[in-house]
C-alpha positions in Angstrom: 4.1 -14.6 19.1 3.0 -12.0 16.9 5.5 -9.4 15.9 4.1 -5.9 14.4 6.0 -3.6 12.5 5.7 -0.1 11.4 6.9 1.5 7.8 8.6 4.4 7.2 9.2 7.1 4.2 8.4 5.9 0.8 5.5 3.9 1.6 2.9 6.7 1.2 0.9 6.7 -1.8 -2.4 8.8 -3.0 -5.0 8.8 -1.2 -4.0 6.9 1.5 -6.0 6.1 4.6 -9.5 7.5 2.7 -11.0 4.0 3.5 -10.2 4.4 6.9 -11.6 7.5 7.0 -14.7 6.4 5.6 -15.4 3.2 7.0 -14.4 3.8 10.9 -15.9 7.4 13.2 -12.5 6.5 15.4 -10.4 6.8 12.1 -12.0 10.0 10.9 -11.8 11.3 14.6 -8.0 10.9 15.1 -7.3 12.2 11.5 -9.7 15.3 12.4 -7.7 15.7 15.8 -4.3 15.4 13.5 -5.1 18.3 11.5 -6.1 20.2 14.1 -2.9 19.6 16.4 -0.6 20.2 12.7 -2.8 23.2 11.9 -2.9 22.4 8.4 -5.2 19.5 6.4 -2.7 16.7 6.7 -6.3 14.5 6.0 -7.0 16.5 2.8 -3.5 16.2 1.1 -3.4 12.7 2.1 -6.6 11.9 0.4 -6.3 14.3 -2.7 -3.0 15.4 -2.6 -0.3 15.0 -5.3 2.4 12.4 -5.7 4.6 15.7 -5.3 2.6 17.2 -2.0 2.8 13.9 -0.8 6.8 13.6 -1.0 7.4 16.5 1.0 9.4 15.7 4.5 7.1 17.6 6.3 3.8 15.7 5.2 5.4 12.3 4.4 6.1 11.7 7.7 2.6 13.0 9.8 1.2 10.7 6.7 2.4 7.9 7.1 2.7 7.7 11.3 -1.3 8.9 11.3 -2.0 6.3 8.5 0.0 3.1 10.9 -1.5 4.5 14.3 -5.0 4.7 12.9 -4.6 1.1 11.0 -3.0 -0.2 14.6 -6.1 1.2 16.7 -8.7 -0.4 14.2 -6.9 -3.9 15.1 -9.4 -5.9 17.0 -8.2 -7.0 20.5 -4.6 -5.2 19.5 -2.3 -7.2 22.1 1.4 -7.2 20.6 4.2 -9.2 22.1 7.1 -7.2 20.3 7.0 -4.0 18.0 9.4 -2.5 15.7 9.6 0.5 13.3 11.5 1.2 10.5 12.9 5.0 10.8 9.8 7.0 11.6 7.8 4.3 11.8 9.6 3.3 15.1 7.2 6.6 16.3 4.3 4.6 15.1 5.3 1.4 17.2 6.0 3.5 20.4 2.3 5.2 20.0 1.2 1.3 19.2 2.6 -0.1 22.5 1.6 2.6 24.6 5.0 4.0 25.1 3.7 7.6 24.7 0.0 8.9 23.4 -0.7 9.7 20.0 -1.1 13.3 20.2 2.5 13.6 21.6 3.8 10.8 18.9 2.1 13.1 16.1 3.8 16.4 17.9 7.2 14.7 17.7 7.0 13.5 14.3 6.1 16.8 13.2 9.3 18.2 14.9 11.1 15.3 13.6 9.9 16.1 10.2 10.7 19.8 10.2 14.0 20.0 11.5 15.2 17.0 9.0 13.5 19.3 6.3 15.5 22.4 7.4 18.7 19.9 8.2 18.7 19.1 4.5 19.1 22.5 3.3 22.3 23.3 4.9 24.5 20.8 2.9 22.9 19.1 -0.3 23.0 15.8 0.1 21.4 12.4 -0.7 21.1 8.8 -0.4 21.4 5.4 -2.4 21.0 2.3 -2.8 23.7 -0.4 -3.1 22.5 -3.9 -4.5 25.0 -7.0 -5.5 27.6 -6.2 -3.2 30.4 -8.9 -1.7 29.5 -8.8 1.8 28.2 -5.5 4.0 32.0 -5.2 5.2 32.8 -4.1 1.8 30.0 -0.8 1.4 31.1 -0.3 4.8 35.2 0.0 4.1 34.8 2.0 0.6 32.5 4.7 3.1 35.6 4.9 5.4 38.3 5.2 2.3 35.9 8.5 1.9 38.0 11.3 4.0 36.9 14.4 3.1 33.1 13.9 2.2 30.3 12.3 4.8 29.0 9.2 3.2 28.0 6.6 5.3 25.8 2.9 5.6 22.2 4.2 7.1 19.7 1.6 6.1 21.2 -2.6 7.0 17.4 -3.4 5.1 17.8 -6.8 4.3 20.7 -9.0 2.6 21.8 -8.1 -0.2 20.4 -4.0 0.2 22.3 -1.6 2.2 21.8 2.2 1.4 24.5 4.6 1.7 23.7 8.3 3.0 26.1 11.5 2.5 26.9 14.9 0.9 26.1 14.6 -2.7 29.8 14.6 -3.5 30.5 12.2 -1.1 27.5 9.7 -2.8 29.5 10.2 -6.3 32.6 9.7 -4.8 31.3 6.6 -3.4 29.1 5.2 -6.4 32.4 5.1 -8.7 34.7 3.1 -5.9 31.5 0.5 -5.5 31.2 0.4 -9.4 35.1 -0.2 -9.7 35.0 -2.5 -6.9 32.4 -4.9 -9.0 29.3 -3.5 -6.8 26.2 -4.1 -9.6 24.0 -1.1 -9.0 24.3 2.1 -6.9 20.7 3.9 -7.2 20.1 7.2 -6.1 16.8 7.9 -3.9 14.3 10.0 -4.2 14.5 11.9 -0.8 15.6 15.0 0.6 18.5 14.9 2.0 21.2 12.4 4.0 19.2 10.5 6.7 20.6 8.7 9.5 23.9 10.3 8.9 26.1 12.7 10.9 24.8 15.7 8.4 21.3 15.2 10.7 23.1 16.5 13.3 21.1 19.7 13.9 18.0 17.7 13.6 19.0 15.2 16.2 19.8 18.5 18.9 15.7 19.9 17.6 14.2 16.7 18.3 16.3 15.6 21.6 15.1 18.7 23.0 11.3 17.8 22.1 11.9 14.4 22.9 13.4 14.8 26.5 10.0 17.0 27.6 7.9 14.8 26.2 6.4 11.7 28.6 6.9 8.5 27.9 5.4 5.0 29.8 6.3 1.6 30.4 5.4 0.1 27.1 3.0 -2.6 26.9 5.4 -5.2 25.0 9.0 -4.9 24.0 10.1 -2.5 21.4 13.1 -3.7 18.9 14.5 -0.4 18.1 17.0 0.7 15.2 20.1 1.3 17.1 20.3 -1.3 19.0 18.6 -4.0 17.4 17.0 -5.6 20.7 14.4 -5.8 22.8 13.9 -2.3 24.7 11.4 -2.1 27.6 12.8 0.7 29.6 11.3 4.2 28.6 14.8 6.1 30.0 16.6 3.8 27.1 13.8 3.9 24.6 14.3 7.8 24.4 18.1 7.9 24.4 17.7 5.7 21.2 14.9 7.2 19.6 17.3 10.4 19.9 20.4 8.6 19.0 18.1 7.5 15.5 18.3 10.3 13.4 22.3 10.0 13.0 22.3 6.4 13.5 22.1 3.5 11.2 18.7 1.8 11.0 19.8 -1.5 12.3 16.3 -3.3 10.2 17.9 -6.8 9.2 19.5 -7.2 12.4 16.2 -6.4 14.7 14.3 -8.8 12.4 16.6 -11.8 13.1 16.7 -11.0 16.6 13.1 -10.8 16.9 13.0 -14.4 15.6 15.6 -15.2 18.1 13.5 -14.3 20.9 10.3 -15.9 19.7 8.6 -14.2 17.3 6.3 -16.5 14.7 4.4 -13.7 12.3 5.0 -10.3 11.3 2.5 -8.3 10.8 2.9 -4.7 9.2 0.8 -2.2 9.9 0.6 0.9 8.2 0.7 2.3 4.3 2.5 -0.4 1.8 3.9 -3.6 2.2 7.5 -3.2 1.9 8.7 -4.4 5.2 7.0 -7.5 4.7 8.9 -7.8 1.4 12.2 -7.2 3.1 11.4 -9.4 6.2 11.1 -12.1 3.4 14.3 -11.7 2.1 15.8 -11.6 5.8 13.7 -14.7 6.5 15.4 -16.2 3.5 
């Protein structure tokens, strides 16, 4: 059984999706439709745009879900039997199995996108990295020790790679007691702000609002989502978790495994990059 999977931030890169846009009249279509529903050239910046424009919260994200749901509707005789996403690219995955339509998938990430934006400007804040670490138990205590920062574990992305995601004070804070605790690197990200952490809070209330009026259908195949880590076919529980996401910990090694529990023989990403394909390795082992 085939398994695709959806990226999420730090996968775009210049000019992405210009051969797509080229080569296919559906493509160019749905990225003509996309700047029309944004109201800006999403198409243009993603084509042309800078390393810079392209970092940006508010067009990283349309980016890379138009780039995956484009690359997922040029798939010949697309028939998944499971789908995941990591982060936003669990949107892309619930537009790839029919869950909701792409217009409203775009609308949502565009929400999404905006209120993490303005979410990151009320408390600076950051994440990192933590590689060569004891066991995940360990990250996970020195976050608690933490009292009066937030700094907690938001990405489980494969063994051996957990980031960490806080106030900036409370990252510092939290490097030193890994360093002194004989953690080999702590490596600060290059985003804006403290995803999947409480300190998204305002985000999550923008975005439950959006998501709540927004329809969604019985998907076509089972959706492995972040905060839970298992199968999800019922659209009621698909939204309470795609809400529950932005303050939530993205649950990717553990969906992975459980996805090969339950049958799964090829993974297949779909979208800008290739890095979930990299971690899926590692998971794999």
């Amino acid at each position: 059984m085939k398994a695709y999977i959806f990226p999420g931030q730090g996968s775009q890169f210049k000019g992405m999706g210009k051969d797509l846009f080229e080569s296919s009249g559906l493509a160019k279509n749905m990225f003509l439709k996309a700047d029309e529903i944004l109201g800006f050239s999403l198409s243009q910046i993603m084509f042309e745009g800078s390393d810079e424009e392209l970092k940006q919260t508010k067009v990283t994200q349309p980016a890379v879900f138009l780039h995956s749901v484009i690359s997922a509707a040029l798939i010949p005789n697309f028939k998944p039997g499971m789908v995941a996403g990591h982060s936003l690219g669990e949107f892309s995955a619930l537009v790839a199995n029919q869950t909701m339509g792409f217009e409203d998938g775009l609308k949502l990430i565009y929400i999404r996108a905006l209120a993490m934006q303005k979410a990151c400007e009320i408390v600076p804040s950051c994440m990192a990295a933590v590689l060569g670490y004891e066991s995940e138990a360990q990250v996970e205590n020195i976050c608690k020790e933490i009292k009066d920062e937030v700094v907690v574990p938001a990405n489980y992305n494969a063994p051996g790679q957990l980031v960490i995601s806080g106030s900036v004070k409370g990252i510092e804070i939290a490097t030193e007691k890994l360093k002194a605790a004989g953690v080999k690197r702590v490596i600060k990200l290059p985003v804006g702000g403290a995803f999947h952490s409480p300190l998204m809070e305002p985000a999550r209330k923008e975005l439950e609002q959006a998501i709540r009026q927004t329809a969604f259908n019985k998907p076509l195949c089972p959706i492995y989502q972040n905060v839970t880590a298992k199968a999800e076919s019922d659209s009621e529980s698909i939204k309470q978790n795609l809400i529950a996401q932005l303050t939530a910990p993205v649950l990717w090694t553990q969906s992975v495994k459980q996805m090969l529990v339950d049958g799964t023989t090829e993974f297949i990403e779909v979208g800008p990059g290739n890095v979930l394909q990299g971690l899926v390795k590692k998971i794999i082992g």
